[in-house]
Structure formats: structure tokens, C-alpha cells
N, C-alpha and C positions, 0 to 999 in steps of 0.2 A: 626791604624786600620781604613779602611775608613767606611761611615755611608751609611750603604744599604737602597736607596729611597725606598718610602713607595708610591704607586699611590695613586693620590687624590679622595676623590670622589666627584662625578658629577653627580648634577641632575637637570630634567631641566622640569618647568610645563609651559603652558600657559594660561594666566587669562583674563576673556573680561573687561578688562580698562585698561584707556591708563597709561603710567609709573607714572605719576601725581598719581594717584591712588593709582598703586599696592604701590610704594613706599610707599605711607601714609599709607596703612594698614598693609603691613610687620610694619613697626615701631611705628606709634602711636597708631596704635589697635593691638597691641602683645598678649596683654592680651585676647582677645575678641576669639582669633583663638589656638593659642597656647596649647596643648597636657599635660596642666601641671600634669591631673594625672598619665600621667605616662611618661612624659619626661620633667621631674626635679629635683631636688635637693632633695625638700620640700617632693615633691609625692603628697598624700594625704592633706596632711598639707598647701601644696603649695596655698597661697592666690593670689598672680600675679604675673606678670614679666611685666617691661618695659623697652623701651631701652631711653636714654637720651642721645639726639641728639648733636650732631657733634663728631669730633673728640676729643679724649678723655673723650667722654659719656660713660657710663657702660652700659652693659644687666645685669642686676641686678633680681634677683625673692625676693620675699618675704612672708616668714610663717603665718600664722592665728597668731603665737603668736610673732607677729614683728621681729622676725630674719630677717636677709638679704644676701643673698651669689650673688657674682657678678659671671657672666657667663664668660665677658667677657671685652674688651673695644674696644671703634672705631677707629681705624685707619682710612679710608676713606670714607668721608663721602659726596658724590655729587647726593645729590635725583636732578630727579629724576632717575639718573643713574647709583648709585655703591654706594655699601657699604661694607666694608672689616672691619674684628673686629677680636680680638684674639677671642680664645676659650677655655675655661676651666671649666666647671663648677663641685661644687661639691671639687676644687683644690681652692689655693689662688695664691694669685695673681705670687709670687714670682716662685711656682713651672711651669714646662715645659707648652706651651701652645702649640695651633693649630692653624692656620686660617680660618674663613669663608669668602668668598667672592661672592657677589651677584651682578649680573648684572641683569638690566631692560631694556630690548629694543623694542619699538614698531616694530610691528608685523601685519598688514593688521587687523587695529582697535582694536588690543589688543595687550598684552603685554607678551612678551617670558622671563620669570625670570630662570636666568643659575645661580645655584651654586654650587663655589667649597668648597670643605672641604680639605685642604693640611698640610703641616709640621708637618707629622704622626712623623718625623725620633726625631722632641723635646722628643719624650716619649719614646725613647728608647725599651727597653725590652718591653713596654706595649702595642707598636703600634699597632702591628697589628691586637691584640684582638678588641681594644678598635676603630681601624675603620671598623674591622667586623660589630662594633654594630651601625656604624652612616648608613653603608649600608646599612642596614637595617630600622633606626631612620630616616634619612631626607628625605624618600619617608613619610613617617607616616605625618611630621609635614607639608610638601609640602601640601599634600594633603588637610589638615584641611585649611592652608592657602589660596589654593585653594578655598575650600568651603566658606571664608567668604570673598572673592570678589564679589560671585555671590550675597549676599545681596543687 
């Protein structure tokens, strides 16, 4: 039985700094931008997230009462141009993942960040709910990221 593709999804903001920038604040100020009460793990409880850098670094969050759930881990990691990571959070490590993939490209003094969210078809039966909801989730988290460039 063959596996019916699942389209990725695609979103794309622009920030005024240059890739040097957006890159470091996607990743070392995750915490600072990042939606966590109400797009994580923790939720409420959610104390941060950070991502730890290069390849085979985790998106990890973490609870007020030190729990820890990883999100995810890096596959490609070239600031200030790409960054590709599984996705899972909430799952462990072993069960089906996703990928995210972000590009940074300078853009006439700022920075166009394209990301995709794909390999819906790992989740099987659960795909298509479950990218229903990122359609919806990664304009939310774009947006915050968005707003803390402008600082």
C-alpha cells in the first residue's frame, strides 16, 4: 500500500536584520519570543525552551518543576543560513517525527526566513489532524518571532 504525501507547510515572514541576527535570535533567544503558554509541552508550567546548537543539539523546553521534554534535534545546522531539525514534541524520541526547515536570506537590508514543516506521512493515521494544527501554529510563533527582532 503506497503512503499518500501529506503537503508541507510553508511559511514565510520578513525581519529588518541582517541573517547574522535573525539566526541568533531564532536560536539563542528562543526563549525570549517563543509562545510557550500555549505552544508547548509544559503549557502553563512551561519554564523555557532552548535550542543547543549544532548538529545533534536538542529543542528541549523545560517545567517550573525541572522536567524536560526535547522537541526535537538538529540535523543542519549553518547559521547564518539553515537550520533543519526533527520535530516532535510532547512524543519521544523513538516514536515518528517531522521535519522543520528554516532558511535565512538576505533581502534589500533584511532578512526573508522561509519555513518548511514536512514528513507529515511519519504519523501515519494522525497526519493530517496534527498539520491542520501547525497551519494554524507557525504563523502564531512566526509572528512572536517576528516581534522580537524589532527590539
Amino acid at each position: 500500500m503506497a503512503v499518500e504525501t501529506v503537503a508541507p507547510v510553508i511559511c514565510s515572514v520578513t525581519v529588518r536584520r541582517p541573517p547574522e541576527d535573525a539566526f541568533r535570535i531564532f536560536t539563542e533567544r528562543i526563549a525570549d519570543w517563543w509562545p510557550l503558554a500555549t505552544h508547548s509541552v509544559y503549557l502553563d508550567t512551561s519554564a523555557s525552551v532552548a535550542v543547543e546548537p549544532g548538529v545533534g543539539g536538542r529543542i528541549v523546553e523545560r517545567s517550573v518543576s525541572g522536567e524536560e521534554s526535547s522537541w526535537g534535534e538538529i540535523l543542519v545546522w549553518e547559521p547564518p543560513q539553515r537550520l533543519a531539525y526533527t520535530w516532535h514534541p510532547g512524543y519521544g524520541p523513538d516514536d515518528p517525527v517531522t521535519e522543520v526547515e528554516l532558511r535565512f536570506s538576505a533581502v534589500d537590508g533584511a532578512t526573508r526566513v522561509d519555513l518548511e514543516h514536512r514528513g507529515w506521512e511519519a504519523l501515519a493515521g494522525r497526519a493530517e489532524a496534527t498539520r491542520d494544527g501547525y497551519v494554524e501554529g507557525w504563523p502564531v510563533v512566526l509572528a512572536r518571532f517576528t516581534a522580537a527582532t524589532a527590539d
